[in-house]
C-alpha positions, 0 to 999 in steps of 0.5 A, a space after each residue: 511604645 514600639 509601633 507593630 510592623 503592618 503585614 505586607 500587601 497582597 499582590 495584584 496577580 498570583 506568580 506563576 505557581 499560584 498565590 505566594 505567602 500564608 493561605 496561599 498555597 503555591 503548586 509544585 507542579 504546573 499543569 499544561 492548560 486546557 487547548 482548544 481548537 477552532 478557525 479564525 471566524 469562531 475564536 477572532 475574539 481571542 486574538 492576540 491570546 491564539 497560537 498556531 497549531 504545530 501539525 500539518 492541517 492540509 491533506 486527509 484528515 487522520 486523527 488527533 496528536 497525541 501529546 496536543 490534542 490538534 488535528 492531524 490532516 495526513 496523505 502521501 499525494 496532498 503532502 507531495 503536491 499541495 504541502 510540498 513537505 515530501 519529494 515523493 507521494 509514496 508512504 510506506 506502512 508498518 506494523 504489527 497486525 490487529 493495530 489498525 495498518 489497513 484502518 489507516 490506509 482506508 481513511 487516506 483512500 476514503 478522503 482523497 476519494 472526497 478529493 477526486 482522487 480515485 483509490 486502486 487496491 491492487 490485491 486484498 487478501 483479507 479482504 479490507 477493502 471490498 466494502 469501502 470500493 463498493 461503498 463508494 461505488 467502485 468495481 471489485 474484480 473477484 481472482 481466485 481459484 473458480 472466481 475469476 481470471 488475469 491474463 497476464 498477456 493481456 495488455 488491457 486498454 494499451 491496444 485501444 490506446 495505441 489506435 488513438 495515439 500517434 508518434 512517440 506516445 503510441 511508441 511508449 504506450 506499446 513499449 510499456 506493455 511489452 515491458 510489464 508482459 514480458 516482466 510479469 512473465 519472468 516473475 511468474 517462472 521465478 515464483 515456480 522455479 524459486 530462482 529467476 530465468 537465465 539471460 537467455 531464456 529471457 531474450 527468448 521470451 522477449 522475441 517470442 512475445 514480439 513474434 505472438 503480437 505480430 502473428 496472433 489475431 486478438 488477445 493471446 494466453 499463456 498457451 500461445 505463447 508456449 506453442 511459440 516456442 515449440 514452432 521454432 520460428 526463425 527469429 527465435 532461434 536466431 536469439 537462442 543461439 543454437 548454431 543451425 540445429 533444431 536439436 540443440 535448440 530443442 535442448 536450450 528451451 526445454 526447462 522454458 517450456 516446461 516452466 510455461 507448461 507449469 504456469 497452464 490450467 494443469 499447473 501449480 499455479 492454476 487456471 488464473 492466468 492461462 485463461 482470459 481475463 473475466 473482468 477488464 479494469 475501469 479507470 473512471 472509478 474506484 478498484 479493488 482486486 478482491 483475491 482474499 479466496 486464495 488460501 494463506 497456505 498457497 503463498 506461491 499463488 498469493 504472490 503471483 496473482 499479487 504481482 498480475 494485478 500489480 502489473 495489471 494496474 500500473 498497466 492501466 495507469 500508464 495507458 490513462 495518463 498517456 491518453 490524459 497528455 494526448 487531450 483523449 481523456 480527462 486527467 485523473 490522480 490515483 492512489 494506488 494501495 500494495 497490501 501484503 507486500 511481504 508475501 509478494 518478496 518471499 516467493 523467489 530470489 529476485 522478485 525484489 527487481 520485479 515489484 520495483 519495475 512494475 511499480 516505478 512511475 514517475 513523481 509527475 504522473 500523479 500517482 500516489 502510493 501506500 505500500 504495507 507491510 508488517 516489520 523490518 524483518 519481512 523486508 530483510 529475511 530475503 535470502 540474497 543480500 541484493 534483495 534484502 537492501 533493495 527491499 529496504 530501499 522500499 522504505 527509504 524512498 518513501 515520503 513518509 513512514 508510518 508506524 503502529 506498534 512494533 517489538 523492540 527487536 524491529 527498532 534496530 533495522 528501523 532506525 537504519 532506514 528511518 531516524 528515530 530518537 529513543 523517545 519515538 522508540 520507546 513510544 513505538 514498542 509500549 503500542 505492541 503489547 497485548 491487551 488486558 485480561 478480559 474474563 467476561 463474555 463482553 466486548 473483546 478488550 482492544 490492545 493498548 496500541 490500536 489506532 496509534 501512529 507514528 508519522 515520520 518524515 525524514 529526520 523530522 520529529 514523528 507526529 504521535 497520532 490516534 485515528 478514531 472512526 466514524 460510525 459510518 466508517 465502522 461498518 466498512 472497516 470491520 477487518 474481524 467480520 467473520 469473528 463477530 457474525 459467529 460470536 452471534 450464532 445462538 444469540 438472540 436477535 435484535 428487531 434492528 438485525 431481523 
């Protein structure tokens, strides 16, 4: 009688898809585990079954990595200084508006302010960053037509410093100031005349500020330094070259001081920076320059008061680091925020030169910077074509890019200045589309791409991130407040809003 083949034993431990066999069911299809995070103390029972994370956890805390859900802790001056993962603690922010480029920028300045690092925004438009300084107590200087004012002959605390100072670095701090004046000013004529002022209307500016400190008692304006110029002083007229005449001299500065009668209170650009400056910069505390009075339509004026306080800031850090090394003050690191850099660029050929002296400091100074803007193309519509390469320079040097969503049109001059697969491509334009239909009155429907970023640095795969905010931070970070307090008129109130 033939013996029946007994089945064969159940394994011990499924496959890898699952219990093989009849009844089994095996998947197709491997899901990715469930991952949690926690530190050593929490999950030390786990050991060895833990892996490490493959983001960055030192700096800001940002957001989560969108393909593994780990935290992603980012900022240009930690990255620079503690990570050592860039050479330069600089990050420079793209994307198209409505995605959250300013919410980014805030969370870095609102944790490394949590560091002692002390947040500068250096010109806000919109404004976007006026309630997080005040909430942190800092000080909001107000520019604008009626609002306030910025000499930009003023050298701020350069003078003081250089009582305090001796030697080499007094030398420095007063050669800095002269440098940033005399810069600011050639970039106010360019922004006027939309062409930079010629060689020699430049050493004719240059003498004439060095004759102003020499002969003025206190701080001087615009104005005295035009009544310089019409006085004919012998040093400047030595550098005009006019050969003995007052005529001929009378000739060759005549479109200068017409240039300077421009930039007075009767001007185009306005009172702004022909009166004294209404409120000095403190460096012990957090700043914003709150110029958002100044209409979208005077981009002229917005790129000048942008460039003042540009200038203005740098300024001041020049003259806290140089007491800072000489023992007088305490050492203090900044992050410096340049919102809108696009305006600033367009306003004249050459200005690309401008931003980038006033801007440049060294690495070892302790100064952080984020520089924003919305696409490629605003760095490259530049009419000379030394410009548009300088400008993309701004991005190249940076220690990290960041990017929101960006139409596929951007990813060609993108990837000139920063590596990206087609994957990161692909990633960047689906977070530009617009967001879904919303037929009802309700809350308005967010785009598919707002608060999703791309931190890239060098030729290093980008980190997908999301950056989602705190309730507190929600009610410092409201850039629509203007939309949202006229959507309520008519509405019934609340007990919380009476």
């Amino acid at each position: 009688m033939a013996r029946k083949t007994p089945p064969a034993p159940r394994p011990l431990r499924p496959g890898p898809r699952g219990w093989p066999g009849r009844g089994g069911g095996a998947s197709l299809l491997v899901q990715a585990p469930t991952e949690w995070r926690g530190t050593s103390v929490q999950v030390c029972g786990l050991w060895p079954f833990a892996v490490g994370s493959g983001t960055p956890m030192i700096g800001v805390p940002i957001g989560r990595n969108l393909l593994t859900g780990s935290t992603l802790c980012c900022d240009p001056i930690s990255w620079f200084q503690r990570a050592k993962l860039i050479s330069n603690p600089s990050a420079f922010v793209l994307g198209l508006p409505g995605l959250g480029k300013s919410t980014i920028v805030r969370r870095m300045a609102l944790g490394l302010a949590g560091y002692g690092v002390q947040p500068l925004v250096l010109g806000d438009l919109k404004p976007d960053y006026v309630d997080l300084i005040e909430a942190l107590g800092g000080q909001v200087i107000s520019l604008g037509r009626g609002r306030g004012h910025l000499n930009i002959l003023d050298p701020g605390e350069a003078r003081q410093a250089a009582g305090r100072l001796t030697g080499n670095a007094r030398a420095h701090v007063l050669a800095d100031a002269h440098g940033r004046r005399l810069t600011m000013v050639s970039a106010l004529m360019t922004i006027l005349r939309s062409i930079p002022p010629s060689d020699r209307e430049e050493t004719i500016l240059d003498r004439a500020l060095r004759v102003l400190d020499e002969r003025h008692d206190g701080v001087p304006v615009l104005g005295d330094l035009l009544k310089v110029i019409q006085d004919a002083p012998e040093e400047v007229r030595q550098v005009a070259v006019d050969r003995g005449s007052l005529k001929r001299y009378r000739e060759l500065t005549e479109g200068l001081e017409a240039t300077l009668i421009g930039l007075g209170a009767s001007g185009r650009l306005g009172e702004i920076f022909a009166r004294p400056t209404s409120q000095p910069m403190r460096l012990d505390r957090p700043v914003v320059f709150d110029v958002s009075s100044i209409d979208d339509s005077e981009m002229d004026l917005q790129a000048a008061v942008l460039l003042a306080c540009w200038s203005a800031g740098f300024g001041a850090v020049t003259v806290a680091h140089a007491l800072a090394d000489a023992g007088l003050e305490p050492r203090r690191h900044y992050f410096v925020v340049l919102d809108e850099l696009w305006r600033a660029l367009r306003a004249g050929r050459g200005l690309v030169d401008r931003v980038d002296a006033l801007t440049r400091l060294n690495r070892q100074r302790g100064v952080g910077m984020a520089m924003v803007s919305h696409t490629m193309s605003d760095l490259t519509a530049l009419s000379a074509p030394e410009d548009r390469a300088k400008a993309r320079g701004f991005v190249e040097r940076s220690g990290m890019v960041v990017c929101a969503g960006l139409p596929a049109a951007e990813m060609g001059m993108l990837t000139s200045a920063v590596a990206l697969s087609h994957a990161e491509q692909n990633l960047l334009t689906s977070w530009q589309d617009p967001p879904a239909w919303d037929a009802g009155e309700g809350p308005e429907a967010a785009p598919p791409g707002r608060g999703k970023f791309l931190v890239k640095v060098g030729g290093r795969p980008g980190i997908p991130v999301h950056v989602d905010l705190t309730s507190v931070e929600r009610r410092v970070h409201d850039t629509n407040k203007l939309w949202h307090q006229a959507s309520r008129i008519g509405a019934p109130t609340t007990p919380a809003e009476e």
